[in-house]
N, C-alpha and C positions, 0 to 999 in steps of 0.2 A: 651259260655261254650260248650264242645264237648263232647261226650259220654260216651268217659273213665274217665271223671270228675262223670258226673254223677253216671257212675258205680261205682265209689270208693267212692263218697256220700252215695249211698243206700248199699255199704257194711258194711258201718261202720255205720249207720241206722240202719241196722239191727243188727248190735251187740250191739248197744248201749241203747237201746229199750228195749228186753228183760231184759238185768243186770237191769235198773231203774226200771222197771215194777218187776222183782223178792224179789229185795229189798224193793221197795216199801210195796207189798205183805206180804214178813218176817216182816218187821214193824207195818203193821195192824194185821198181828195174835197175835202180843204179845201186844195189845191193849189191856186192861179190857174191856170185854164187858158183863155187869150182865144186867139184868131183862127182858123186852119185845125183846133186840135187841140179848142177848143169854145167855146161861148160864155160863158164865166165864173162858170154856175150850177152847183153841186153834185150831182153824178148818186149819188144814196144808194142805196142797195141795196137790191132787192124783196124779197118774202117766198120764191119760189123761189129766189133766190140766196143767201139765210142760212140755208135746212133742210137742206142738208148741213153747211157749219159750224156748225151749234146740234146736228144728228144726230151727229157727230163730238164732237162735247164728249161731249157727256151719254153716248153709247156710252163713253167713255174713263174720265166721272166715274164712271157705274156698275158698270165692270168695275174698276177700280181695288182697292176694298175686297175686291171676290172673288177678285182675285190675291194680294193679300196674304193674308188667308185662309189661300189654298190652298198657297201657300209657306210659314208657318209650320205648317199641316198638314202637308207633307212633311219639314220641317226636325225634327219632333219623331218623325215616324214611322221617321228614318234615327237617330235619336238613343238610340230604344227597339231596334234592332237588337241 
């Protein structure tokens, strides 16, 4: 496996990661949760707690197109060998 493989792995790693981990997240807030574990109000997430998951997408969305790119760059430049 070559590195623009890898690179277009951990882009979509990285997009795909946060969305499960968000939703995840939205799905445990609307859990009931009464007596020792909380009081039955929905604890939503702050702004510091969703700028690495929104930093984690948009890193993933935007390397995405430039790994593919750079892998059809290489696939033509072994192809002209």
């Amino acid at each position: 496996m070559n590195k623009y493989v890898i690179y277009i792995t951990a882009s979509v790693i990285c997009i795909l990661i946060p969305v499960i981990g968000l939703l995840y997240g939205l799905w445990d807030i609307h859990q009931p949760k009464t007596g020792p574990v909380g009081d039955g109000k929905p604890n939503y997430p702050t702004i510091p707690q969703l700028i690495p998951i929104v930093s984690c997408f948009i890193l993933g969305a935007v390397n995405l197109p430039f790994a593919i790119m750079r892998y059809k760059q290489n696939k033509k430049t072994k192809e002209g060998r």
